[in-house]
Structures are given as C-alpha cells and as structure tokens.
C-alpha positions as CSV (number, residue, x, y, z in Angstrom):
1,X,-4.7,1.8,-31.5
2,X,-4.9,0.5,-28.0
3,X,-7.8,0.3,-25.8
4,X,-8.6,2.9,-23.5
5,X,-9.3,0.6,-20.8
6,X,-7.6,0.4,-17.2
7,X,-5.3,-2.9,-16.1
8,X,-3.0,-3.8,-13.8
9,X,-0.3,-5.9,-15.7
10,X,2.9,-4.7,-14.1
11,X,5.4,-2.9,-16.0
12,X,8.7,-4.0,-16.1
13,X,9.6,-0.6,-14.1
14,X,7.6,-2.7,-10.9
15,X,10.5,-4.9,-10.7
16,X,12.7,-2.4,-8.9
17,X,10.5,-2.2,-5.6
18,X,10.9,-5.6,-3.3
19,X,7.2,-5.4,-2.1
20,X,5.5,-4.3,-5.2
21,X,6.9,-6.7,-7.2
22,X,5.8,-9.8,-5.0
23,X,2.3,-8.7,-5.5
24,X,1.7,-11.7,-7.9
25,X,-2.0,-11.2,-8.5
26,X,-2.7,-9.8,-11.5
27,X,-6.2,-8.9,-12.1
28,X,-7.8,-9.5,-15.4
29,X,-8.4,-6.8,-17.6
30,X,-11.9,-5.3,-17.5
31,X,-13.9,-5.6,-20.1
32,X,-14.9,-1.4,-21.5
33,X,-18.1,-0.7,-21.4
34,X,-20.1,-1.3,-24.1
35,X,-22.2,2.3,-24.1
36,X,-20.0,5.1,-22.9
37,X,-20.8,8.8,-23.8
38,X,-17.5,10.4,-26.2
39,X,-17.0,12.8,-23.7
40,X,-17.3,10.7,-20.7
41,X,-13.9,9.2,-22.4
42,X,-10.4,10.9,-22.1
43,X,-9.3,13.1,-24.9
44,X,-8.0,10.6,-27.7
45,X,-11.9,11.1,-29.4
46,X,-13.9,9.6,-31.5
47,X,-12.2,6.5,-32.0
48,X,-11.2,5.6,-28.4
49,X,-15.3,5.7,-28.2
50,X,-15.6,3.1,-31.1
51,X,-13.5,1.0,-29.6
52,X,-15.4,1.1,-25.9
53,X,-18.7,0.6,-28.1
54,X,-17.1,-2.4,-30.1
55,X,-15.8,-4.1,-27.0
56,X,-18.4,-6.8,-24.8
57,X,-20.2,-6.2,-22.0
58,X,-19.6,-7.1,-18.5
59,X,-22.0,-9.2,-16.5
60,X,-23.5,-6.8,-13.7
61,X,-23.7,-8.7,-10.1
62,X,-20.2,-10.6,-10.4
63,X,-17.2,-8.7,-9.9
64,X,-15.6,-7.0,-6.4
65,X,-13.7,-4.5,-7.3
66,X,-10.5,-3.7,-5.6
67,X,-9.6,-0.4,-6.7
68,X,-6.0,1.5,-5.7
69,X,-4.0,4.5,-7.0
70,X,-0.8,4.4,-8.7
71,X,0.5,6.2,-6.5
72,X,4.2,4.9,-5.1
73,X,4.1,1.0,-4.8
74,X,2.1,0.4,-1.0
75,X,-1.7,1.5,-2.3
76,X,-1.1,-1.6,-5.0
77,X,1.3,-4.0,-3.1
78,X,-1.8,-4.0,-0.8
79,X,-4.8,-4.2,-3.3
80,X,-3.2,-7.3,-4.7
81,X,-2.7,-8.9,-1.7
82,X,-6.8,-8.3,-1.0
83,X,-7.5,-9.8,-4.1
84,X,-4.8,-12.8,-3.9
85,X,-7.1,-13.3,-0.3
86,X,-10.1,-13.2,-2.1
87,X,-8.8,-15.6,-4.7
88,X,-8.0,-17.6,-2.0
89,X,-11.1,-18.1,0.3
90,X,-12.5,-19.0,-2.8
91,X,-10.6,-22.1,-3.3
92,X,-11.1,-23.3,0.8
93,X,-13.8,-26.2,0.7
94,X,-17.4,-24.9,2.0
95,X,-17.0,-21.2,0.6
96,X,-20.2,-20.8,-1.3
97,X,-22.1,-22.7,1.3
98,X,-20.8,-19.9,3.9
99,X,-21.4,-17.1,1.5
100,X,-24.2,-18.4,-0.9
101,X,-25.2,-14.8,-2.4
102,X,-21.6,-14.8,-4.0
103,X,-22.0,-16.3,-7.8
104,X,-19.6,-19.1,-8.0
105,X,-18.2,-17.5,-11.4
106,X,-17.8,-14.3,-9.5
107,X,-14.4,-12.5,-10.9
108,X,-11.6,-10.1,-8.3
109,X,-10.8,-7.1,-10.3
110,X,-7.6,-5.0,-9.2
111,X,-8.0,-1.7,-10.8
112,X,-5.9,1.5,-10.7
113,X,-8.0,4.9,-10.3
114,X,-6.0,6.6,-12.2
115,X,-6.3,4.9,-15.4
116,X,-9.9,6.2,-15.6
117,X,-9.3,9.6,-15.0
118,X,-11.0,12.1,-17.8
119,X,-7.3,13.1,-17.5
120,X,-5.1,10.5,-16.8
121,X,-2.0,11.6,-15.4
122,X,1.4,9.3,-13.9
123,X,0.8,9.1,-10.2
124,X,4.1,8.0,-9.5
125,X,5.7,11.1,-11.2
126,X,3.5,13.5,-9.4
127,X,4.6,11.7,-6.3
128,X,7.9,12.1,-7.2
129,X,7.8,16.2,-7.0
130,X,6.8,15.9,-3.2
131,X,10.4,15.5,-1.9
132,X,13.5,18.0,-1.6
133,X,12.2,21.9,-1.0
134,X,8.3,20.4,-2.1
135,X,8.4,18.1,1.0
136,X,6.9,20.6,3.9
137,X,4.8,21.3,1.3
138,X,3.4,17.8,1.4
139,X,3.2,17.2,4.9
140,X,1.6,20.5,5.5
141,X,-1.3,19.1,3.3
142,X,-1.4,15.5,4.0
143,X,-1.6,15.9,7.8
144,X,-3.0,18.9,8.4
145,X,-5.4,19.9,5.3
146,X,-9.2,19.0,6.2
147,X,-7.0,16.5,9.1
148,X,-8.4,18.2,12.2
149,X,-11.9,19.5,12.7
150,X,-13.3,20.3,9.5
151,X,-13.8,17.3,7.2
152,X,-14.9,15.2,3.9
153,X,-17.6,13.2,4.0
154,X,-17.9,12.5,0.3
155,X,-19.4,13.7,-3.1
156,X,-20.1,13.5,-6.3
157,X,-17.5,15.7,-7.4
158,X,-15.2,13.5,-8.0
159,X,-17.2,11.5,-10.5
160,X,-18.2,14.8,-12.4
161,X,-14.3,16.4,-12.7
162,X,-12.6,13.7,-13.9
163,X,-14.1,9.9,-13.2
164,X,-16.7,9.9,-15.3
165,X,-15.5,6.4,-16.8
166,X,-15.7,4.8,-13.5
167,X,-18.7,5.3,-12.7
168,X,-20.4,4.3,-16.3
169,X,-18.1,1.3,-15.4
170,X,-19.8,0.9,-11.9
171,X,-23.1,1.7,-13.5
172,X,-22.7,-0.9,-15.7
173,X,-20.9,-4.0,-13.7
174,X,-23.3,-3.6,-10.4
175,X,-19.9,-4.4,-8.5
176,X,-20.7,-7.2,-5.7
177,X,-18.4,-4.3,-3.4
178,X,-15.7,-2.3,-4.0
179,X,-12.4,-2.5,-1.8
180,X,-10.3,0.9,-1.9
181,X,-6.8,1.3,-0.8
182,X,-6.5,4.9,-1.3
183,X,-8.0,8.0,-0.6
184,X,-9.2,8.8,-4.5
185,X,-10.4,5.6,-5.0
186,X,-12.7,5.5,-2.0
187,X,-14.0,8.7,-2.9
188,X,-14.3,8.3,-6.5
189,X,-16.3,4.6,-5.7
190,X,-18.5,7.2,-3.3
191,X,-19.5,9.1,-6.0
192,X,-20.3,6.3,-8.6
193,X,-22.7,5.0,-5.7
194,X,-24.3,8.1,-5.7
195,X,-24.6,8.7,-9.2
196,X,-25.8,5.2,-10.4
197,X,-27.9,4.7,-7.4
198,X,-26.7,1.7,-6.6
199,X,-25.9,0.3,-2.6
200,X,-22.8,-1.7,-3.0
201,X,-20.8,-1.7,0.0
202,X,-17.5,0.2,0.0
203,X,-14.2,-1.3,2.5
204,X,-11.8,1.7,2.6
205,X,-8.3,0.1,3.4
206,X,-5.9,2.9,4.9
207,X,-2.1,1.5,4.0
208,X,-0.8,3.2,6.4
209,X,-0.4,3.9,10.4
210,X,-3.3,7.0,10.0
211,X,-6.3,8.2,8.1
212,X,-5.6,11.6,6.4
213,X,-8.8,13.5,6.5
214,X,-10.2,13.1,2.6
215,X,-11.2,9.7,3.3
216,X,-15.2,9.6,2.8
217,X,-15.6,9.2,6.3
218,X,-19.1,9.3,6.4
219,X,-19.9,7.0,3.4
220,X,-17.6,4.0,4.3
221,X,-19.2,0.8,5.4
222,X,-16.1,-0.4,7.1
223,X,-12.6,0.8,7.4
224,X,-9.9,-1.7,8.1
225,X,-7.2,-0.2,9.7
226,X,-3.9,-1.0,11.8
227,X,-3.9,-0.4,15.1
228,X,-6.2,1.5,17.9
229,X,-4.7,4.6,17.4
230,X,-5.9,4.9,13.9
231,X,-9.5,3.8,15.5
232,X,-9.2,6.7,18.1
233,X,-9.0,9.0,14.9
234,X,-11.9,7.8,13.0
235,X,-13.9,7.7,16.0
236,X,-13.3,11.7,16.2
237,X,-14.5,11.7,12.7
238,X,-18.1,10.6,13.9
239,X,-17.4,6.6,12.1
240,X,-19.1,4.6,14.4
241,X,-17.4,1.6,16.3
242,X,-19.2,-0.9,14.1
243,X,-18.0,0.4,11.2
244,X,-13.9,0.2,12.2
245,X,-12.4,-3.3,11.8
246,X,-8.6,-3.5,13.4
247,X,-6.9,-6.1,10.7
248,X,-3.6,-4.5,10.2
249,X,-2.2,-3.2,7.0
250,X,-2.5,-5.6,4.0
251,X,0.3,-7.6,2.5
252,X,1.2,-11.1,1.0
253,X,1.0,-14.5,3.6
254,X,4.6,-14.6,2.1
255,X,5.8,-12.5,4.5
256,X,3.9,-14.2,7.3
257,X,5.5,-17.7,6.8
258,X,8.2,-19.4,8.2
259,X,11.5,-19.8,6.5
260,X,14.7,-22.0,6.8
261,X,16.7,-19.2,7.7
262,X,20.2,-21.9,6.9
263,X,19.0,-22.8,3.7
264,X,17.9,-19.2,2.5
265,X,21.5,-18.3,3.5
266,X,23.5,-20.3,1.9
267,X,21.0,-19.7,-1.4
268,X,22.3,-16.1,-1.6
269,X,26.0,-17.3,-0.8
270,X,25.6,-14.9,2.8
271,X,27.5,-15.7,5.9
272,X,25.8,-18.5,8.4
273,X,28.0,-16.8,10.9
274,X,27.0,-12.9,11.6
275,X,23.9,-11.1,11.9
276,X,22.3,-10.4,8.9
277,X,21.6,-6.5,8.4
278,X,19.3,-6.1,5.0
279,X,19.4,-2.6,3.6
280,X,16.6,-1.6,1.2
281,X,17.7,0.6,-1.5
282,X,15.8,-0.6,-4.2
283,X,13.1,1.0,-5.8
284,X,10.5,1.9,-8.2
285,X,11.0,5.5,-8.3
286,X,14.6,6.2,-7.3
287,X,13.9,9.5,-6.7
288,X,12.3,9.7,-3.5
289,X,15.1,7.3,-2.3
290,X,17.7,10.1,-3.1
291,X,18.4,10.4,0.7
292,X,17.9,7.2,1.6
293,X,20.8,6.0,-0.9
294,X,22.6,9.1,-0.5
295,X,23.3,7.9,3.8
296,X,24.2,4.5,2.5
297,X,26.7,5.7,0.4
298,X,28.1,7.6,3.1
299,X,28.1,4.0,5.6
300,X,29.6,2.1,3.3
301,X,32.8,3.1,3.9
302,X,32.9,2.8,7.7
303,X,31.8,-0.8,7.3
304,X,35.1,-2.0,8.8
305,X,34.0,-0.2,12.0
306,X,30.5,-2.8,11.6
307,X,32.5,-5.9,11.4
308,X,30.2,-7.7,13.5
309,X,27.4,-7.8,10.9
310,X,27.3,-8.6,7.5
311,X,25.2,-6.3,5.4
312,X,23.0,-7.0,2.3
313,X,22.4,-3.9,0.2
314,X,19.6,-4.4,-2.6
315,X,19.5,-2.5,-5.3
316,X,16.3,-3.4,-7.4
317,X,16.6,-3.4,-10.9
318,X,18.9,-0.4,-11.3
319,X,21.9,-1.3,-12.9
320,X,23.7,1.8,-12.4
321,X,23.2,1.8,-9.2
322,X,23.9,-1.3,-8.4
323,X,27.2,-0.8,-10.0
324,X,28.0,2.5,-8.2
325,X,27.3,0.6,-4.7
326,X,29.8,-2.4,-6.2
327,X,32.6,0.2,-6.8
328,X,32.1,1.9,-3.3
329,X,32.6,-1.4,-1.8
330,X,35.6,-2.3,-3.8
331,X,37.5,1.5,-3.6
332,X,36.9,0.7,0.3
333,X,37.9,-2.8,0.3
334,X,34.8,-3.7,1.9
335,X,34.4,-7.4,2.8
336,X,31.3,-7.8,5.1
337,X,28.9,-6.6,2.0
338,X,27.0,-8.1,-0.3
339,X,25.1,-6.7,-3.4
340,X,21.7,-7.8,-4.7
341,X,19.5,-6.0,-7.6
342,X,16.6,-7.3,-7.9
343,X,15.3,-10.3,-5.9
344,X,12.4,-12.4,-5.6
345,X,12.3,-14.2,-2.7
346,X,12.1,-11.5,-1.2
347,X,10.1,-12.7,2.4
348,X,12.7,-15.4,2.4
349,X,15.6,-13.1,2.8
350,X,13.8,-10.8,6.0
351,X,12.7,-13.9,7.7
352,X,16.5,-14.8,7.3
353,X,17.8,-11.7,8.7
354,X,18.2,-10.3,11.8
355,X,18.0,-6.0,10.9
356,X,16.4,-4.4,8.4
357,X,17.1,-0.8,7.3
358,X,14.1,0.5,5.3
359,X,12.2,3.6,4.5
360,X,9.5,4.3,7.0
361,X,6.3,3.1,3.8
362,X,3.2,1.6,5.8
363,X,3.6,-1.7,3.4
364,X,6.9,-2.1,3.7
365,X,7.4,-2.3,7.5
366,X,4.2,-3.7,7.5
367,X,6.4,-6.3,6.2
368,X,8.8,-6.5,8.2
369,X,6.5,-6.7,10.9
370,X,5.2,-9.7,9.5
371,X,8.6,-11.7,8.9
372,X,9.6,-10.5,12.6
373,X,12.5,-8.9,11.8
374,X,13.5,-5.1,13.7
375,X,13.7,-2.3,11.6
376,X,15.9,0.8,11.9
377,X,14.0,4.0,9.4
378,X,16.2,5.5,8.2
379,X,15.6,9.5,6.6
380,X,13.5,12.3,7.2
381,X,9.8,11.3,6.7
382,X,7.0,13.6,5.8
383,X,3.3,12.9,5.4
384,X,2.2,9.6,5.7
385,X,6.0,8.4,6.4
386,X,6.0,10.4,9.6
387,X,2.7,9.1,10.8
388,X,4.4,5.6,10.3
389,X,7.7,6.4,11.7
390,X,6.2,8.3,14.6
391,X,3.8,5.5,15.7
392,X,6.4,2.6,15.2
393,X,9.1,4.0,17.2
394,X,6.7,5.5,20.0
395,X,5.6,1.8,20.8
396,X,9.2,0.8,20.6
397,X,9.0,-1.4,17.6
398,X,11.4,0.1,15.5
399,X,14.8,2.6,15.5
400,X,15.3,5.5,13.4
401,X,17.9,7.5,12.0
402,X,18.0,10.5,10.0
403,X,21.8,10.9,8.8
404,X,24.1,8.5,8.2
405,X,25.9,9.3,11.4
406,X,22.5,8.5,13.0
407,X,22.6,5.3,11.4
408,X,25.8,4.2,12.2
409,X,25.4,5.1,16.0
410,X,22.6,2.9,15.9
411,X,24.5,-0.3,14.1
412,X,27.3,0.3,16.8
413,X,24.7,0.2,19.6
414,X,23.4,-2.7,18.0
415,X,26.9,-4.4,17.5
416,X,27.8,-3.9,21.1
417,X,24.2,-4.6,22.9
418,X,23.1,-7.2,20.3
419,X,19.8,-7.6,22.8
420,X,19.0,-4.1,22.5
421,X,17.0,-5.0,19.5
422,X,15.0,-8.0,21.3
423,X,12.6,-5.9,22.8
424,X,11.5,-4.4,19.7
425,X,10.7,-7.4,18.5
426,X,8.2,-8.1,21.4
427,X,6.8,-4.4,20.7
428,X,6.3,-5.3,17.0
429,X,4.1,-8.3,17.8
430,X,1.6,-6.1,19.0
431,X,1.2,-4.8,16.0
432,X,1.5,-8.1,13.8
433,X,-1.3,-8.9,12.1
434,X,-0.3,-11.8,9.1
435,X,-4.0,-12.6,8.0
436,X,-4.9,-8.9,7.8
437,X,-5.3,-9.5,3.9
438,X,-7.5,-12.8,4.6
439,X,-9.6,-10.7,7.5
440,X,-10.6,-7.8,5.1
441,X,-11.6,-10.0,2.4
442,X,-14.1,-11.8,4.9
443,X,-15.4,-8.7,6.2
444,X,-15.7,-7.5,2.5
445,X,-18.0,-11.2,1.7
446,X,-20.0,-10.2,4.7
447,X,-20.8,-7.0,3.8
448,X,-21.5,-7.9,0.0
449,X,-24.7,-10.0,1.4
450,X,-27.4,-8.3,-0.2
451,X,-29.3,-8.9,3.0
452,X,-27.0,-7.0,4.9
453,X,-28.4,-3.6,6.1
454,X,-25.2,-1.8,5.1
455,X,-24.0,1.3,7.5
456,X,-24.7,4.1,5.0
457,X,-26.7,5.1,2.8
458,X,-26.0,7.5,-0.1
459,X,-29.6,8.1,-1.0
460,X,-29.0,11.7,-1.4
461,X,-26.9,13.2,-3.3
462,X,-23.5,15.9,-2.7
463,X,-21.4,17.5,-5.1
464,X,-19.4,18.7,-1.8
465,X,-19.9,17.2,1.2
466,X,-17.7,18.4,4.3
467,X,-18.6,18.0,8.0
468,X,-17.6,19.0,11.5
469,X,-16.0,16.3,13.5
470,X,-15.3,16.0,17.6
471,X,-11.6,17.2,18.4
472,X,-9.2,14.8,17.1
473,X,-7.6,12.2,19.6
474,X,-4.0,12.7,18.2
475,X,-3.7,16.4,17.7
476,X,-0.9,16.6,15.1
C-alpha cells in the first residue's frame, strides 16, 4: 500500500497546461509524522496509521512550508515559483550572514492542501463543475459571499472538519513560516497556529488581481498582492498598511528574461516575417476551455481574412485535439497556422511573439505581463477571471473578446492599426513585476526571524471567527 502522505510530483496530466508545467520545482516529499491519531488519518484505517507510525520523523525548526490547493494550475504554478525563489536566495553568496536564524540545512516544502484533507477530494474535478449553467453560481459566491462587509477573520474550524493531518504535521515540524497561495491553505495554516500554539508567520499570496473575502484577513502577517487596487481592498478589511506588500503575482524568472526572438523562431520553424499571434488552447483540464476552444474553432476558418499574422495554436498534450485543430486547418486550406501540443520553452515562445490570446487566469497573464507581450482574453469570465479581466482591460493593458466574432474584430483592428496594441504594452508595465517570486520569499526570511514581533497574534482561540469591515473600496 502507498503512503498516505501529501507530494507534489507532477502527474503526467500537468503536462497539458503551458504555465503549470514550467513550474520545475518539485518539492521533496514530507516525511509522515511519526505519532498521528487513527482518526486524525483519512479513512483507509488501521494500516494507513501503521505506516505514518513506521515512517521518520521530521526535524522541527527547518522547513517553510509553501502550501497551495490543487485547485486549476495558477495556486501551484505560483507556489513553485516561491519555492524555486527560496531555493535560489539560498544559493547567492552572503545568505546566512543576512539571515543568520535560517538553519543552513533548512529544506522548501511545496505542499498541496488537499492531500491532507480527512477527506481528500480532486480539486481540479470540483473546479471543473463551475462552468456552463454552474458558472453564475460561482461568481455569485466567489465575489460576493462574505466579499463586502461581513467577513472571515479565521478559525479553527478548518483544522477540526477536515485538516486534522496538517496540523499534527505543523505541530510536529515547527515550520520556520508557512507561504499560502490559496484561500484553504491560509486558513487551514491559521488554524494549525491556533491549535499547536505555535507563532510561525503566515505570507498569504493572492494569485490573482483580488482578494475574495475568506482569506484570514485578520490572522495574516503579510499579504503579497498585485497592484494598489487589491491593497484598497484589504485595507477595507481592517489589514493594516504594514501588513500589505505590492510584489505582483508570482511566477518563474523564465518569463522575465530576455529572449532571441530570431533564434526562438526559426527553432519552431515560424515565419521571421509576420506578427506572431500565440493562441493558448492547451490545458490541464479541457473542460473549462470548452469555450475558449469552441471560438477558435470558429476563427480558424476565417484565417485567410488574418493574412497579416501568422498564428500559433497550442494544444497541450491533447492528442485529439490537437488533431481536430490539424484537420480544421487542412479542410480550410489554412496556411498562416501552425500547431503545437505540448511545449516547453514556453517563455521563449511569448517573448517571441507579438499577441497572445489567452484565458483571463491571474498566472497566466501574469505571464504574459512578464514576457511583454499584449494579450487579447478571450470568453466570458466569472469569479476570479472577471476580477482579472476587469482590472487588466480598465488600465488598458489588455483586449478582450467574448465570441469569436469579438475576436476576430479585434485581430482585424490589430491587422490594420498594428500600433493599436503599443499602448497596451506601456499600460502593462505598470503592472510588471518580474521578481515578484524573489520579493515574497525575502519578505517571508524577514518575517521568519524569531525576533521579529510578528503582526498577529493567535493567542486565543476561534472555531468561527467573522468580522465587520469598513465599506469596501471596489463595490462589486
């Protein structure tokens, strides 16, 4: 029988989404714990206990946790990238001088939330239901749901109904600090503090262009966030200015770097000649890219009309569809396309092109933010999606479209005002931020000084804890 433990090994399934699978840090499994009640465990028994009690211990004092939720690809793609900084920093000459409370055999743990759940369920299936008829749904509770006035400050709830494992496992490793990336692991890492007593600092890590009100406002030592607008609404939430750090959203240097655009070209056999437009159609979970596949499918045949550009369409590792996009182009007798599954070099190929038409994820134009290349979203966004959307095409840093008649309008536009799109590119560098990985790991090494008097305290404790804010500064 396997262990019952949590990891982050990617399956081969991780392949299929472009900014998932270039999150190359793969954290080392954590060890179980060596004392863990039966039925603190998840239902497989008596023997998933003797394998916990057989397995070592872990050494308390020398781990940060970065903890995420498999939920979609971003909450990941960004954890990794945290703990690829903090791998990092640790490698630059003078590090344990600067930070010499850090053990020098300290160890970066990636973990997923879910795995520890007294019931572990597949994230990315549940996120799955939220689209179609389910999608109001969805946005009704992501952005209005404990989102205005009334709010979460934190609890130990979440430890009792289904965490239980967690926090024996924080009870047990005396985490340095924990780094969360989504909403169930900050709150879950909230209640293991209060449980086990302990004062670790916790860096909550929205990944995307708002906070959704679940986040344990009042129990965060810092938030790292994208822009000022996000810092309006935390300040609403009564988190004080020295807890709200504006770093941008987490992802690779990769995508930071520059590129020979000539070279990257002529590596993926793509024209030196026309504007480069990147379509990405690849993904984890195909399912929530229904419509987003379901518009290209629909453009592909007017790509005559688009002759001015020359359009990359990756597929991810879908072989299906990649052939169904192949036949489209061939019944059509579509020249100015090329087909990728999936690719690698991902930050290579943006920095090389000069459009990108996306999905409106927080990592993902985070991205292309990063390599500098314009971006037209393209389908109807709910939740968190139209948080993103809404804030990157009110400060004119990207297009969007919602049909495939939308989209083509746009290309045309494009086509015959090619510097139409140069001003977007001036709008997105306000919102670059590159090092935003390297920024929140230094602010987590601050904050993991056991001299540090952290912002909270979680002396008491709350199986419920909810709290009246100030009137939100976007009301939505």
């Amino acid at each position: 029988m396997e262990k019952n433990t949590p990891h982050t090994e990617p399956t081969p399934e991780a392949k299929a989404a472009p900014s998932d699978a270039l999150a190359t840090v793969s954290a080392e499994e954590p060890a179980v714990l060596d004392a863990v009640p039966v039925d603190a465990l998840a239902p497989d028994g008596e023997e998933a206990a003797q394998t916990a009690l057989a397995a070592p211990a872990v050494q308390p004092g020398k781990t940060i946790f970065v903890v995420h939720a498999s939920v979609g690809s971003g909450h990941r793609s960004a954890a990794n990238a945290i703990a690829e900084a903090l791998e990092a920093l640790r490698q630059e000459p003078g590090f344990f001088e600067q930070y010499p409370y850090i053990p020098e055999d300290f160890k970066v743990e990636v973990l997923d939330i879910l795995e520890f759940g007294r019931v572990v369920f597949d994230g990315d299936k549940t996120a799955s239901l939220f689209i179609g008829a389910t999608r109001p749904f969805y946005d009704l509770t992501w952005r209005y749901v404990l989102t205005g006035r009334l709010l979460w400050g934190g609890g130990t709830i979440w430890g009792h109904a289904n965490f239980p494992k967690f926090t024996h496992y924080v009870e047990q490793a005396r985490p340095l600090a924990v780094v969360a990336t989504h909403i169930t692991a900050a709150n879950a890492a909230v209640s293991a503090r209060m449980l086990t007593g302990q004062e670790f600092p916790l860096i909550s890590v929205p990944t995307d262009y708002e906070t959704e009100g679940l986040w344990p406002h009042l129990y965060s030592d810092a938030f790292c966030v994208a822009n000022e607008a996000m810092a309006e609404t935390l300040r609403a939430r009564k988190v004080e200015e020295k807890r709200i750090a504006i770093t941008g959203l987490p992802t690779r240097p990769n995508f930071g770097k520059e590129y020979d655009r000539r070279a990257t070209r002529e590596e993926f056999g793509l024209p030196q000649d026309k504007p480069l437009v990147l379509a990405l159609a690849g993904a984890r979970l195909p399912k929530p890219y229904e419509h987003f596949r379901a518009s290209m499918d629909e453009l592909i045949p007017h790509l005559h009309s688009l002759e001015g550009f020359h359009f990359v369409i990756i597929t991810g590792d879908s072989p299906d569809y990649t052939d169904h996009v192949k036949a489209l182009a061939e019944e059509y007798s579509i020249d100015n396309l090329t087909v990728l599954g999936y690719v690698e070099k991902m930050p290579e190929l943006m920095a090389a092109s000069d459009l990108v038409i996306c999905k409106s994820g927080g990592l993902i134009t985070t991205e292309c933010l990063n390599a500098r290349v314009p971006m037209i979203l393209l389908g109807r966004a709910y939740g968190q999606e139209k948080a993103n959307l809404r804030m990157l095409t009110s400060v004119g840093a990207a297009f969007s479209a919602t049909t495939a008649r939308e989209l083509f309008n746009t290309l045309k536009g494009i086509q015959e005002n090619p510097k139409s799109i140069d001003a977007m590119l001036v709008n997105a560098s306000l919102l670059r931020h590159p090092n935003a990985a390297t920024d929140i790991a230094r602010r987590t090494l601050v904050l993991a000084d056991p001299a540090t008097d952290l912002p909270t305290r979680t002396d008491a404790r709350h199986f419920l804890h909810f709290y009246w804010g100030h009137k939100p500064a976007h009301v939505r």
